[in-house]
C-alpha positions in Angstrom: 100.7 161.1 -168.1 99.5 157.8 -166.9 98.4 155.2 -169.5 97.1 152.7 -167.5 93.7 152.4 -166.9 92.8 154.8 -163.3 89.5 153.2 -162.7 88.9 149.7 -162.6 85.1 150.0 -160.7 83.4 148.1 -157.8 86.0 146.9 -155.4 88.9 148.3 -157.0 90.8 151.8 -155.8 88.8 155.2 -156.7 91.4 157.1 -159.2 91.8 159.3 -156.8 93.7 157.0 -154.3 95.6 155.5 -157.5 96.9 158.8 -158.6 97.5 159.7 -155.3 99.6 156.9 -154.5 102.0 156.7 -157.3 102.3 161.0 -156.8 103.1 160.1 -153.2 100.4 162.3 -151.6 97.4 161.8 -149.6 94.5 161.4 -151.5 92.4 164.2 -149.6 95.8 166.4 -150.4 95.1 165.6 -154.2 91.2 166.5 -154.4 91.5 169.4 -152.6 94.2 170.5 -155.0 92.1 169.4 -158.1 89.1 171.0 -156.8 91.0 174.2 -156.5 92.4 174.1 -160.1 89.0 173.0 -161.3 87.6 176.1 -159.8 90.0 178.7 -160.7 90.6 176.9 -164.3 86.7 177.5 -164.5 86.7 180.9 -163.2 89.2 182.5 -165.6 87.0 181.0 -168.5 84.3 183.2 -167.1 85.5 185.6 -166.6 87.8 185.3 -169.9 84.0 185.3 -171.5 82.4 187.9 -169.5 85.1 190.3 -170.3 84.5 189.1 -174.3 80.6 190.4 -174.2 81.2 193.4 -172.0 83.8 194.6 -174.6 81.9 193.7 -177.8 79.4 196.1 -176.0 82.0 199.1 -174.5 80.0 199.0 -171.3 81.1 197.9 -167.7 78.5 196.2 -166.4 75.1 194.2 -166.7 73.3 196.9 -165.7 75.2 199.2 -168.1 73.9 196.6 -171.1 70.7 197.2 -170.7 70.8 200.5 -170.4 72.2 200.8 -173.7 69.4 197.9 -175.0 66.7 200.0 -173.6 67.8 203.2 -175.0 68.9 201.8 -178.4 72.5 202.4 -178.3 72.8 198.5 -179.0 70.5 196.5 -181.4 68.3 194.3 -179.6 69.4 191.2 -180.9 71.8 189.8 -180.1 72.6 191.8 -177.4 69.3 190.7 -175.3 70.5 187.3 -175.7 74.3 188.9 -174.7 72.6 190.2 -171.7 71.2 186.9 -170.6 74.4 185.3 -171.5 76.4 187.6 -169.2 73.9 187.6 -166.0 74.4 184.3 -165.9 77.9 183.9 -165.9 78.2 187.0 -163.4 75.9 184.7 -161.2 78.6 181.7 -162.0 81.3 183.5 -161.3 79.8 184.4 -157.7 79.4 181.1 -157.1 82.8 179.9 -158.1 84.7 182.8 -155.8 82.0 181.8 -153.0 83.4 178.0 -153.8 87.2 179.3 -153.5 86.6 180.8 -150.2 85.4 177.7 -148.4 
C-alpha cells in the first residue's frame, strides 16, 4: 500500500500516472484494469444480492415475484418493496455485463 499522498491537484500528476509509474505500467494499462475490477467487483455484489432476495422468496425470477405478490403466496410487504429492490439491480446488472463487453 502506498502512504504517500497520490493526489497533489492542479499541475501535479493525476494518481493514476503516479501509481502507474512506480507499478511500471502505462497508465491507460492501469485504468483499464481498474475499470475491469471495478466492474466485476460490482457485479458479483449484485448479483451476490439479487441471489439474497430471490432465495428469501424461493422463486427464480422478477416475474416469478410477482406472481407470488399477486396471488398471495408472499405478504405484500416487504416483498413489493423486494420486487422493486430486485428490478433494479437486474437492470444494474445489465448494465454492468453491457459495460464488460465494451
Amino acid at each position: 500500500m502506498f502512504h504517500t499522498k497520490l493526489y497533489v491537484g492542479r499541475g501535479m500528476a493525476r494518481v493514476v500516472d503516479v501509481v502507474a509509474r512506480r507499478l511500471g505500467i502505462s497508465p491507460e494499462r492501469l485504468e483499464r484494469e481498474a475499470v475491469e475490477v471495478w466492474l466485476r467487483r460490482r457485479l458479483a455484489l449484485v448479483e451476490a444480492e439479487i441471489a439474497e432476495i430471490l432465495t428469501k422468496y424461493g422463486v427464480r425470477s422478477a416475474e416469478e415475484l410477482e406472481r407470488y405478490i399477486r396471488r398471495g403466496k408472499v405478504t405484500e410487504h416487504p416483498a413489493w418493496e423486494d420486487l422493486i429492490t430486485l428490478e433494479r439491480l437486474l437492470e444494474e446488472k445489465k448494465k454492468l455485463s453491457e459495460a464488460l463487453r465494451l
